[in-house]
C-alpha positions as CSV (number, residue, x, y, z in Angstrom):
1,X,-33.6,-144.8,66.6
2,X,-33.9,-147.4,63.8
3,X,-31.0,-148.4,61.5
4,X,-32.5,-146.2,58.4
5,X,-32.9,-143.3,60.7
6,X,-28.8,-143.7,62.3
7,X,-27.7,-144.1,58.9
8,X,-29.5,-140.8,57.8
9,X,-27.8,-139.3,60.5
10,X,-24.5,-140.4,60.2
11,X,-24.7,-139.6,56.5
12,X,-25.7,-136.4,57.4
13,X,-22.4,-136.0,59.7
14,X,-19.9,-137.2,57.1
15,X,-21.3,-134.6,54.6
16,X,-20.8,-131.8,57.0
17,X,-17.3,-133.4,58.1
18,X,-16.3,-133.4,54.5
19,X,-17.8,-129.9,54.0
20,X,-15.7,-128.7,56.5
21,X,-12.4,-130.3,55.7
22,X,-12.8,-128.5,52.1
23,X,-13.7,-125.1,53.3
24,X,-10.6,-125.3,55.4
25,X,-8.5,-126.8,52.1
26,X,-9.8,-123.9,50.6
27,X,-8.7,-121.3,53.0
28,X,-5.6,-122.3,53.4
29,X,-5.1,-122.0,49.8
30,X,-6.9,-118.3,49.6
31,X,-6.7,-115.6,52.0
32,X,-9.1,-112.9,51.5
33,X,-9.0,-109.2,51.7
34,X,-11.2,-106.0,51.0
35,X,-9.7,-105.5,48.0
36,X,-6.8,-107.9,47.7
37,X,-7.1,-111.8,47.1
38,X,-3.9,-114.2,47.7
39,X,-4.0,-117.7,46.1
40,X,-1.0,-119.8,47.3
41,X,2.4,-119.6,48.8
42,X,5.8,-118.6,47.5
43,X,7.3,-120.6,50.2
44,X,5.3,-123.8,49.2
45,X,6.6,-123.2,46.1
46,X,10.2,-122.6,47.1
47,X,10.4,-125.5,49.8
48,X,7.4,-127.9,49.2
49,X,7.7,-127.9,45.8
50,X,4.1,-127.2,45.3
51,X,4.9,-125.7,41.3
52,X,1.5,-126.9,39.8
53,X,-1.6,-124.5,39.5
54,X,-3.4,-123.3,42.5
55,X,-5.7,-120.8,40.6
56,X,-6.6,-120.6,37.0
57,X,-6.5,-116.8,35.7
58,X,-9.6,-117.4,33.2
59,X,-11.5,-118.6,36.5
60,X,-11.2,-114.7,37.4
61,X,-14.3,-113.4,37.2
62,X,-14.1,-109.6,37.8
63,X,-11.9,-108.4,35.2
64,X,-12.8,-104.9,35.7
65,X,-9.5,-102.7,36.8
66,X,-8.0,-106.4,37.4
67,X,-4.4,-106.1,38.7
68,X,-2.3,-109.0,39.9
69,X,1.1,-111.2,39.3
70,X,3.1,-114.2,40.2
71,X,4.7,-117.2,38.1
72,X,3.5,-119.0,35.5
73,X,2.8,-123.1,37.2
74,X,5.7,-125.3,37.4
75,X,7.9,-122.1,37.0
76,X,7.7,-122.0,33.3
77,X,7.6,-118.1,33.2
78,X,5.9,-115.0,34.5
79,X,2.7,-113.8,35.0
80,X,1.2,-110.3,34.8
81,X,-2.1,-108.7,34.9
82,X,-2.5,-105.2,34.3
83,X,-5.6,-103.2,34.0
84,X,-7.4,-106.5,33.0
85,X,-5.0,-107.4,30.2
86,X,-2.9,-110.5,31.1
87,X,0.2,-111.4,30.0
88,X,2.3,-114.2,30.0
89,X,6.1,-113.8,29.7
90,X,8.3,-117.1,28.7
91,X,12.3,-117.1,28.2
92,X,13.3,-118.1,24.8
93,X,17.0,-117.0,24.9
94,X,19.4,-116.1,27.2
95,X,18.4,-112.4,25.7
96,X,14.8,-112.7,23.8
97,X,11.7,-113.4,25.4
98,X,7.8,-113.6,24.1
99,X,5.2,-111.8,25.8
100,X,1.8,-113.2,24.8
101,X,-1.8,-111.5,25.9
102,X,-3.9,-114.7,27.7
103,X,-5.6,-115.6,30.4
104,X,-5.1,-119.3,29.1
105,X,-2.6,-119.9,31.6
106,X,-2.0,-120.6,36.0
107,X,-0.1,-119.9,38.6
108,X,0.6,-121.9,42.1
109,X,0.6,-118.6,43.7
110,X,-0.7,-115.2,42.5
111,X,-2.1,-112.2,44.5
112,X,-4.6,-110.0,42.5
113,X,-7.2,-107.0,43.3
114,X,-9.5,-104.4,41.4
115,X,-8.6,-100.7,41.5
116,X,-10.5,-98.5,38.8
117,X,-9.6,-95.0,40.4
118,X,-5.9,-94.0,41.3
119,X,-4.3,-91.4,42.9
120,X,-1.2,-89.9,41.2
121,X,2.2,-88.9,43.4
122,X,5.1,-87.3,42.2
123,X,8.3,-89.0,43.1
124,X,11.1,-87.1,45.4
125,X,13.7,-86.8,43.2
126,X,15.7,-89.4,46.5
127,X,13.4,-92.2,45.3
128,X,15.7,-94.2,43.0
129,X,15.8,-97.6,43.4
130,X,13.4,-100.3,45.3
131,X,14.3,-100.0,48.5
132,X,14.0,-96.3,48.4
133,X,10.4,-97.2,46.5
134,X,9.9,-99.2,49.4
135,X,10.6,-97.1,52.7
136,X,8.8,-94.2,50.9
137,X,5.6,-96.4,50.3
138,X,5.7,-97.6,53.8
139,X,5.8,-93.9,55.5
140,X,3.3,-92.7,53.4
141,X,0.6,-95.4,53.6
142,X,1.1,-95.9,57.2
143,X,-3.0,-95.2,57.5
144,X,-3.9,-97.7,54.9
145,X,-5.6,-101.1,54.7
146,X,-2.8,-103.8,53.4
147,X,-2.1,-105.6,51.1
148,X,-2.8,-103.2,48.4
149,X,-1.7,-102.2,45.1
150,X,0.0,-100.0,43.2
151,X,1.9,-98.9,39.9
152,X,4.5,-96.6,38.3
153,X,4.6,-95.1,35.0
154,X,7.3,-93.8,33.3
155,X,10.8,-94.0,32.3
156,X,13.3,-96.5,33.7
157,X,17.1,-95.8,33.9
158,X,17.7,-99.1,34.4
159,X,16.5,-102.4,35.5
160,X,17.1,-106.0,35.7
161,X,13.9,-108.1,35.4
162,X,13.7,-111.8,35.3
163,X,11.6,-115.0,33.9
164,X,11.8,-118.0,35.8
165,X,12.3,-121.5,33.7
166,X,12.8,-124.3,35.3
167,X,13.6,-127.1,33.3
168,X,11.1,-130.1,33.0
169,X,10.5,-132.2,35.7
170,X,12.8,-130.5,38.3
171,X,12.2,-131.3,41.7
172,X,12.1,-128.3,43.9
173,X,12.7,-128.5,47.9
174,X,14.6,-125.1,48.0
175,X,14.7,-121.2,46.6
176,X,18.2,-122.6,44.6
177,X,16.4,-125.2,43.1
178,X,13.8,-123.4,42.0
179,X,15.9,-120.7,40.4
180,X,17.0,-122.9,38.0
181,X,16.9,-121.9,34.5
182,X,16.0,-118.6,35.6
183,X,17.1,-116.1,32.8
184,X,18.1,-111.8,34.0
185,X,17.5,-109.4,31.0
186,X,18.7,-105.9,31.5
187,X,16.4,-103.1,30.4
188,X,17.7,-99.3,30.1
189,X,16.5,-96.1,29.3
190,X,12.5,-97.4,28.2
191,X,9.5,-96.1,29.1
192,X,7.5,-99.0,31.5
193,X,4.4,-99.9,33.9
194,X,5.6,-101.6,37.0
195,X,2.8,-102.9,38.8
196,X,3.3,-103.9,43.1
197,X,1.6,-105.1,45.8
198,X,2.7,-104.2,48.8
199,X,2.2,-105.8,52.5
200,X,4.2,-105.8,55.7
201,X,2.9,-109.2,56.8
202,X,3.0,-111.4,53.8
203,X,6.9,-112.2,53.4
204,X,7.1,-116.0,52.2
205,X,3.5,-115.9,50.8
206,X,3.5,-113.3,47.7
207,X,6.7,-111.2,48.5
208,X,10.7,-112.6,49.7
209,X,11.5,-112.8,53.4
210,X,13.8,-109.3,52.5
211,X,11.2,-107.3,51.2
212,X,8.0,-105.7,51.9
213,X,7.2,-105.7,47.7
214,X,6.4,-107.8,44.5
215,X,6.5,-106.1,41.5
216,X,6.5,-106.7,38.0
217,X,7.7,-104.7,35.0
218,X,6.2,-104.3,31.7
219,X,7.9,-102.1,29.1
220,X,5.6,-99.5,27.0
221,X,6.1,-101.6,23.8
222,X,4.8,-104.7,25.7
223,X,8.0,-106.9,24.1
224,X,9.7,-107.4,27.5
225,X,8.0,-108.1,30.7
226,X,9.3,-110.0,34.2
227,X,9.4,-110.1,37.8
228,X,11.9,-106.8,38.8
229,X,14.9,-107.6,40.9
230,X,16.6,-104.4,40.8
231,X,15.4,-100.5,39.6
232,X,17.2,-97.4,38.9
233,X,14.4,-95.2,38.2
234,X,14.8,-91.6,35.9
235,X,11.5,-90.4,36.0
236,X,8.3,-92.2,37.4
237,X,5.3,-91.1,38.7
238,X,3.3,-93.6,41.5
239,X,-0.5,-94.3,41.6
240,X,-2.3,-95.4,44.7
241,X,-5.7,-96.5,44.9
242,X,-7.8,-93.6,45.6
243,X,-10.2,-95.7,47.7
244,X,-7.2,-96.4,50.3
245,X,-6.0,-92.3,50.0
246,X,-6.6,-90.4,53.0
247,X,-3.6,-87.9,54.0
248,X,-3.1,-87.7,50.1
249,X,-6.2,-86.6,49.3
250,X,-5.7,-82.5,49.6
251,X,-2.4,-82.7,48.6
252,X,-2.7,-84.8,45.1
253,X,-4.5,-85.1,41.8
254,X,-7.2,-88.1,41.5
255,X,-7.0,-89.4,37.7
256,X,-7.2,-93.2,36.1
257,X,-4.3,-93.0,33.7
């Protein structure tokens, strides 16, 4: 082998080397589902301090029954996309907020999916808060494919949603630290879309190592909207996707609300 031919070849093995190294950069960063997509970690955010953006929403190509949340980069506020509509939700006040419509914006984690057809459930009137929500989605899903999503519609009793704001140039190397700045806003007696994903196996990556849900509440007049910490709920209906339905499907109505 001549020296033009060996340096073809090592050329060669660099390129696949360095092809390599990225693909497995990239799937560290993204794990990918049927219908689900997951970019980043909560716990690198929370204990590496990994706060700038891992995906860019605009970079989203399939907008088409687009669901998906998280925090806004650097933990500047919270993120919400909802039927293809994203918001951005950034504290202003210890009581005000804005809630802007744009997918001008990042996250350094965010899970996301496309439903376009959902199965409607009525509620047993012994589902009031989030951990009731969450045992009752559990034993009823048992057959499905997770992580999935889901909503409710309808009116909320009460809740306590937050924003997270973390002052400029904070480091971050723990869940305390990274609360900082973070403002609670109460909301009573409104009418409201929370939107979920749901998983058993993804605590520390989009849900807390407590809880088997992420959700995120927008009210029906679109001023307030934040990541849900607490729920009493009055009268809610849940959807499930209808392409994950199977012991539902006799006993519930199929409609896209």
């Amino acid at each position: 082998m001549n020296l033009k031919q060996l340096a073809i070849v090592l050329l060669t093995i660099a390129l696949i080397s360095c092809n390599s190294t990225q693909k497995e950069k990239n799937s560290d960063k993204t794990e990918t589902y049927p219908d689900i997509k997951i970019v980043g970690a909560m716990k690198n955010v929370m204990w590496k301090g990994e706060l700038g953006s891992s995906i860019d929403l605009d970079s989203i190509s399939n907008k088409n029954g687009l669901y998906g949340l998280g925090p806004v980069s650097y933990l500047t506020g919270e993120l919400l996309i909802n039927n293809g509509i994203s918001y951005v939700s950034k504290v202003t006040s210890d009581s005000t907020m804005t809630v802007k419509k744009t997918y001008d914006t990042s996250a350094p984690f965010f899970v996301y999916g496309n439903v376009t057809k959902w199965h409607e459930i009525e509620l047993p009137s012994n589902v009031k808060s989030i951990r009731d929500l969450e045992k009752f989605i559990g034993d009823k899903t048992t057959e499905f494919k997770r992580p999935f999503a889901f909503k409710l519609i309808g009116q909320v009793s009460n809740a306590i949603i937050h924003i997270q704001n973390l002052p400029k140039g904070t480091k971050v190397s723990s869940p305390d630290k990274a609360h900082q700045g973070q403002i609670n806003y109460n909301i009573s007696n409104e009418d409201a879309e929370i939107i979920g994903f749901f998983s058993t196996q993804h605590k520390g990556i989009f849900t807390h190592h407590d809880s088997f849900l992420h959700m995120h509440l927008i009210t029906k007049d679109e001023s307030k909207m934040g990541h849900l910490d607490e729920l009493e709920i009055e009268k809610m209906k849940l959807y499930l996707p209808l392409n994950e339905i199977s012991t539902f499907r006799s006993k519930t109505k199929s409609q896209s609300p």
